[in-house]
Every structure is written in structure tokens, then in C-alpha cells.
C-alpha positions in Angstrom: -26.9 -56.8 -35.0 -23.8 -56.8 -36.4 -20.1 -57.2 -35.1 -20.2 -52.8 -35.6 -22.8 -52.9 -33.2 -21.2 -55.4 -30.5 -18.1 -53.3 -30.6 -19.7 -50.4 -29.9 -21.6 -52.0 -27.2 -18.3 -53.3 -25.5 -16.4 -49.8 -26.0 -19.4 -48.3 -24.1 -19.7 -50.5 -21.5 -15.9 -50.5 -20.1 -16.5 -47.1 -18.8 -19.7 -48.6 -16.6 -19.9 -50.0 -13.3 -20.4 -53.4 -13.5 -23.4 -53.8 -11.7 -25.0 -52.0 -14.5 -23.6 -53.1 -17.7 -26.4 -55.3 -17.8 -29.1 -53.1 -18.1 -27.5 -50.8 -19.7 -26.3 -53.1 -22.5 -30.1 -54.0 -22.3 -31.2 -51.2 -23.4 -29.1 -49.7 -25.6 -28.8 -52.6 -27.9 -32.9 -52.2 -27.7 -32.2 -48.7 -29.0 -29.9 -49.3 -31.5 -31.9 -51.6 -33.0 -35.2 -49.5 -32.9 -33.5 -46.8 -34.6 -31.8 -48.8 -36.8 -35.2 -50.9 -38.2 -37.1 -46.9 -38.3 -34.1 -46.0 -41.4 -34.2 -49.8 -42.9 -37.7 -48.7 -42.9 -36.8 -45.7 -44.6 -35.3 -47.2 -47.3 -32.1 -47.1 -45.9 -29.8 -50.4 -46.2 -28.6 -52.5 -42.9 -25.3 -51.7 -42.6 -25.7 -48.1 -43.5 -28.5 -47.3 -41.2 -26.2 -49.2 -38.7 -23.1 -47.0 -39.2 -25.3 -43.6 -39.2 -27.2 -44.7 -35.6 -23.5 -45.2 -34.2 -22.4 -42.2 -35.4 -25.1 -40.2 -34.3 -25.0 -41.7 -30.7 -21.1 -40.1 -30.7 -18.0 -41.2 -28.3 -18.8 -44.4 -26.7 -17.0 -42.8 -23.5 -19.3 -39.7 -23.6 -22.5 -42.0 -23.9 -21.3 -43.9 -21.2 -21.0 -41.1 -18.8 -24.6 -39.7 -19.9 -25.9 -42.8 -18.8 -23.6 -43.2 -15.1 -24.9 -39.0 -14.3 -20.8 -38.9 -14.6 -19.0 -35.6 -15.1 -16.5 -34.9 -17.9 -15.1 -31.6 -16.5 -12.6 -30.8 -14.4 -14.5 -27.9 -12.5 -18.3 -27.0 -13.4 -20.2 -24.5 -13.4 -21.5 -24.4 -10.2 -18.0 -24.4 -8.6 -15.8 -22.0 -11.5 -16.6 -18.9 -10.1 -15.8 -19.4 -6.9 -12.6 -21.4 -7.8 -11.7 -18.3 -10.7 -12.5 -15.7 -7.9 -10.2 -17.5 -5.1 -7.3 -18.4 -7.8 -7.1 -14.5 -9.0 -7.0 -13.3 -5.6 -4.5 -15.5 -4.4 -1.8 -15.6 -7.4 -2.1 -12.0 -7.8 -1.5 -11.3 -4.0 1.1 -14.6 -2.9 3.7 -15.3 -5.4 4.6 -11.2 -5.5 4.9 -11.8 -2.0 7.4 -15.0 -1.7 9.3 -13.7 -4.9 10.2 -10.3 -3.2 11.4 -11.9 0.2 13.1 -14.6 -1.3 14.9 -12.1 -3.2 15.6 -10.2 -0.4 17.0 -13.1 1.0 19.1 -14.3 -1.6 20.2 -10.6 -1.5 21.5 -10.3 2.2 21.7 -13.5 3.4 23.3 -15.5 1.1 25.5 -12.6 -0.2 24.7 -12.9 -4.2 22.8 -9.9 -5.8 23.0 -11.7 -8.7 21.1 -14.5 -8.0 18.5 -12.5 -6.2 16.3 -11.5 -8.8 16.7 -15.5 -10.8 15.9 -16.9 -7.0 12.7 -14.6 -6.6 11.1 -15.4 -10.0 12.0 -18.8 -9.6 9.9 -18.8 -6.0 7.2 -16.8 -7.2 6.5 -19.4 -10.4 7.0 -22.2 -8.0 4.5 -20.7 -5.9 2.0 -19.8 -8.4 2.3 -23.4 -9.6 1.4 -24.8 -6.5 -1.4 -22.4 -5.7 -3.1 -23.2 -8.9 -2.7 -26.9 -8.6 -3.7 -27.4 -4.9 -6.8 -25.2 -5.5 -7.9 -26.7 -8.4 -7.6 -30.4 -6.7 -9.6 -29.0 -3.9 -12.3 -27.7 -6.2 -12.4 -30.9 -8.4 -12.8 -33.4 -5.4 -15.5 -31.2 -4.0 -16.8 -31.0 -7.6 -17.2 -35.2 -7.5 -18.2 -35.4 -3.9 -21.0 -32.8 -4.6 -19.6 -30.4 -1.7 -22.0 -28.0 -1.1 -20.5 -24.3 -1.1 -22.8 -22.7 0.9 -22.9 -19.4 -1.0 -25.5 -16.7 -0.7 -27.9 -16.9 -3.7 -27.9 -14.1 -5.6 -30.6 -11.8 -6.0 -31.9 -8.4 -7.8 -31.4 -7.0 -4.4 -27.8 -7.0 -5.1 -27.5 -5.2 -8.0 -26.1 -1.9 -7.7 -28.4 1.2 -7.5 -27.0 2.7 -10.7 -24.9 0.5 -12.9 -21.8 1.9 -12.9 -18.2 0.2 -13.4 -15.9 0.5 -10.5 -12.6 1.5 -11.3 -11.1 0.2 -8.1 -11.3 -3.4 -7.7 -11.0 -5.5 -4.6 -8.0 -7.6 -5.8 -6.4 -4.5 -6.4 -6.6 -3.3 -3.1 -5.7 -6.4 -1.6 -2.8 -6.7 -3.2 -1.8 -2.8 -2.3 -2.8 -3.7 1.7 -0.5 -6.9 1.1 2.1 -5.1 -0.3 2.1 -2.1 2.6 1.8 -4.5 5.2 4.8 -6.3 4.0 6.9 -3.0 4.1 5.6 -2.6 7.0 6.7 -5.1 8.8 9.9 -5.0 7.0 11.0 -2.0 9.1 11.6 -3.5 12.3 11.8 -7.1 10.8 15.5 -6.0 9.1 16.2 -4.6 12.9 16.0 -7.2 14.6 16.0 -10.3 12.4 17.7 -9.5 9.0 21.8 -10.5 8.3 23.7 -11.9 10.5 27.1 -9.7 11.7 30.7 -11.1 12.4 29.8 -11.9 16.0 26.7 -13.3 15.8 24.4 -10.3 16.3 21.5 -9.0 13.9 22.9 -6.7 11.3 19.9 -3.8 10.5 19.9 -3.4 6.8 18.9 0.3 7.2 20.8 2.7 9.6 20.1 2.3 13.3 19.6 6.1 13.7 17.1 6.5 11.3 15.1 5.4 13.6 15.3 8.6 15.7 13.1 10.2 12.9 13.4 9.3 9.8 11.4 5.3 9.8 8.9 6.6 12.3 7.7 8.8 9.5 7.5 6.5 6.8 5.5 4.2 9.0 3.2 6.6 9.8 3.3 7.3 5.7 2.7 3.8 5.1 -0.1 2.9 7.5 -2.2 6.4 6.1 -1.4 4.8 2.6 -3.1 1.7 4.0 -6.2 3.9 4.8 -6.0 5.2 1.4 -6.7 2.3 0.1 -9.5 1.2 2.0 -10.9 4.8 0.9 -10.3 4.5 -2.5 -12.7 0.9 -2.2 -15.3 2.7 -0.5 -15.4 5.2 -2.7 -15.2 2.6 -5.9 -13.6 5.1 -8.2 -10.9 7.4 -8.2 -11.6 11.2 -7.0 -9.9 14.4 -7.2 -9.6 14.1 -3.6 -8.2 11.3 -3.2 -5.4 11.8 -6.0 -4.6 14.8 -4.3 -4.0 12.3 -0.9 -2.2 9.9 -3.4 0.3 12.3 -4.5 1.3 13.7 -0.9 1.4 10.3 0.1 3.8 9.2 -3.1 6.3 12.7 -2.1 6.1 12.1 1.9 7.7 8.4 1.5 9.6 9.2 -2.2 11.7 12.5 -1.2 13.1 11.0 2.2 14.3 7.9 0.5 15.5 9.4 -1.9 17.6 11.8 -0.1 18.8 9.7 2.2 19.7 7.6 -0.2 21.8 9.9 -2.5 23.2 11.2 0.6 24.6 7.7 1.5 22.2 7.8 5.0 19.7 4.9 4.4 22.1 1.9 4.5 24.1 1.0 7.8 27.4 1.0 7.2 28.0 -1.6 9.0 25.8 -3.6 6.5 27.5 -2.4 3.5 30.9 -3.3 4.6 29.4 -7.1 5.3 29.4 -7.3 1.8 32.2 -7.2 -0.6 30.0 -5.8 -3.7 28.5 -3.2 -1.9 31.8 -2.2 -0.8 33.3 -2.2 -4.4 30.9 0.3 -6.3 28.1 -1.9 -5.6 26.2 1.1 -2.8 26.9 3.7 -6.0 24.6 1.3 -8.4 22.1 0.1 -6.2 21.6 4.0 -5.4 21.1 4.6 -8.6 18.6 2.2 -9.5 16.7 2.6 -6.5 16.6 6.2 -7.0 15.6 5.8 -10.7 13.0 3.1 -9.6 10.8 5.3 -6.7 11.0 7.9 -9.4 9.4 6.4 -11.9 7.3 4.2 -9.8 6.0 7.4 -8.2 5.7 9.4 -11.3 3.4 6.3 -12.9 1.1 5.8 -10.1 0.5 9.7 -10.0 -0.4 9.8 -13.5 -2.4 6.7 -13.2 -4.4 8.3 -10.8 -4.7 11.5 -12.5 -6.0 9.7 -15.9 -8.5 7.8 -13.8 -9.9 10.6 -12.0 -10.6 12.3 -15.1 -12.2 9.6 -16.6 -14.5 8.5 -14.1 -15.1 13.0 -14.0 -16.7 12.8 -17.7 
């Protein structure tokens, strides 16, 4: 063999354990040269047949991890559904999540409204960044160490009865549940834990008398919202029904908000004379664009609802 062949041996062998070059140089020079002699025999000259055997046998690195059973993927088969199934659920659920209250903190605590919204995206990327990256690491070393997921094997069994698409996904819902939850717990969380007043006290966010009424109702709102949801996924599709409960729903939690906050009711004043901006024609805009945002927000989920309905009717 020539100095072609040696070099490929050597650029092969670098990427195998040492205990095994060896054998491995064994037989692959053996192979090379087998394959080689068959096109001399051919009528094929040397160095020709040479070069075409090396070329055929491809990367050095590739053949070297056919012949160590050694993986050249980051995540495999066996492992990519569950790793794509566990990444969409959690970047479409957590960053939303940390961006929103981080804006909301920027917001009130640290007394810039224009930073909020940079400060939000700038937590949610972060976040998704680090979701994706931690969970893929996981996945990969459990790729290498041969983890065993312990999944159910799939069967005929679960196919569905009639093969139908479902219109209302589980992520979806999730995400909704998430989202509801949060607002939930908003309520008394900017009661009792939100800004900080002048002597040291807890500064609600939203008037202290609203409470008589007013926030027990949109609890009780966002909670049968909750349910909603959890009837819309066992139901898998959308129904007249249920965008009739959607709507009354929507109007229950939109037309309070809305009138309390065009007629200046929602805020405590005591919170919006914390803050300069809001003081200075800040309230008047952040009405405005609130007002225009549960509109529109309201409108579009109704229509959504109404479209989907009618397409899963036909």
C-alpha cells in the first residue's frame, strides 16, 4: 500500500480508542487491500483503484465511528420526540410567563414603563435560551449513556376510533390554564405583595374596594374560563356550545374592566400618585391602550372561535 493508504489509515484511527486501533488497523488495511486487488483485477491501475476504494469508504471520522457503534447526532431518534414534545410545551408555556412578570415588575417596581416591555422580552429570550439548552444537554447525555425512557410502546390500540384532527391541542390549553392561573393569582398577589408605599406598606395596584364586588367576580370569571378549557380538550374541537360559553365568558371579564377602567375605578389612587408618569397623563394612555387591547383581544378570540366552530360543523 501506498503513503494514500497509510494516511487514511492514521486519519481513521485518531478517532479510535486505543485499545483497538490495532485490530481495527488490521482489518481495514486487509480491506483496503482486497478491494483494491478485485479493480487491479479489473483492469483498473494501482493508484487509481487506490484513490476510488478511499473515496468510496467516505470520511475517515464517519468510518471510525461505524466501527466504535459511536453516534454522530446530537439527539436520535429514539429520544426526538420526546425531547420536541417537552421543548414545545415548555417554551410555549415559560418564557410568556417570566416575560409578562418581569414586565410587570419593571413596570411598578422599578418605576420605568419604558423599560418594561425591553426588560420582558429580554427575560423571555433569556429564558427560552436556557430552556432549550438545558433540555437538550439532558437529552444528549441520556442519548450517550443509553437512558432508557421508559415510554409506553405504542400500539393500534391507540389510534383514535375515527381519524379525525383535533382542533384543540393540549399545548394550547396549557398554555391558556398557565396564563389564567397566573391572573389568577395576580389578584391577591398585587394586594398584598405588589409596590412598595412611602411608609413601608404594600401598595395594591388595583383599588382596595373593588374588592367588595368587582374582583370577586372576575375570579369567579376566570376560574369558569379555566373549566372552559378543560371542556374545550375533552371535547377536541370547538362547538357551538362552547363558543356561545366563550363569548359570555370574553363580555363577563371585558365590560367590567373596561368600565372601570374608563371610569378611572380600577387603579388605586394611591398607586397612581406613586408614580410620576401616571400622574402626568400617563393613567389617560395606559387607559387607552388597555381598553383598545381587551377589545381587540376579545373581538379576535370570538371570531376565532366562531371560524373554528364552523369549520369543524362542515
Amino acid at each position: 500500500m501506498t503513503s494514500l493508504t497509510d494516511r487514511y489509515l492514521d486519519a481513521t484511527l485518531r478517532s479510535v480508542p486505543t485499545g483497538r486501533r490495532e485490530e481495527i488497523a488490521n482489518e481495514l488495511r486487509a480491506s483496503i487491500g482486497d478491494m483494491v486487488d478485485g479493480r487491479i483485477a479489473d483492469g483498473i491501475d494501482a493508484a487509481t483503484a487506490e484513490r476510488d476504494v478511499l473515496t468510496e469508504l467516505g470520511n475517515p471520522a464517519q468510518l471510525a465511528a461505524r466501527y466504535t457503534d459511536r453516534r454522530l447526532q446530537l439527539i436520535g431518534p429514539e429520544y426526538y420526540l420526546a425531547w420536541q414534545r417537552l421543548l414545545i410545551v415548555l417554551l410555549s408555556t415559560i418564557p410568556a410567563i417570566v416575560g409578562v412578570l418581569m414586565g410587570l415588575l419593571e413596570a411598578t417596581v422599578a418605576d420605568n414603563a419604558a423599560g418594561a416591555i425591553g426588560e420582558g422580552i429580554v427575560a423571555a429570550f433569556t429564558v427560552a435560551v436556557q430552556i432549550a439548552f438545558w433540555v437538550t444537554l439532558v437529552f444528549a447525555v441520556m442519548e450517550r449513556l443509553g437512558t432508557p425512557l421508559n415510554l409506553p410502546e405504542w400500539s393500534v390500540d391507540q389510534l383514535p376510533e375515527h381519524p379525525t384532527e383535533r382542533d384543540i391541542t393540549l399545548t394550547d390549553v396549557c398554555a391558556s390554564i398557565v396564563f389564567l392561573c397566573l391572573f389568577i393569582a395576580f389578584l391577591p398577589w398585587q394586594h398584598f405583595q405588589s409596590v412598595v408605599g412611602p411608609d413601608g406598606e404594600p401598595l395594591p395596584i388595583l383599588d382596595p374596594a373593588l374588592w367588595t364586588f368587582w374582583l370577586p367576580l372576575l375570579l369567579v370569571v376566570l376560574l369558569a374560563s379555566v373549566a372552559l378549557e378543560i371542556a374545550k380538550y375533552r371535547a377536541r374541537r370547538w362547538t357551538w356550545s362552547l363558543v356561545g360559553g366563550n363569548a359570555v365568558l370574553n363580555l363577563a371579564f371585558a365590560v367590567p374592566a373596561i368600565w372601570l377602567l374608563l371610569d378611572d375605578r380600577l387603579l388605586n389612587p394611591e398607586f397612581v400618585d406613586r408614580f410620576a408618569w401616571l400622574r402626568d397623563g400617563g393613567l389617560d394612555t395606559v387607559t387607552r391602550i388597555s381598553v383598545v387591547a381587551i377589545v381587540a383581544i376579545i373581538l379576535w378570540d370570538i371570531a376565532e372561535s366562531v371560524v373554528k366552530a364552523r369549520r369543524s360543523a362542515r
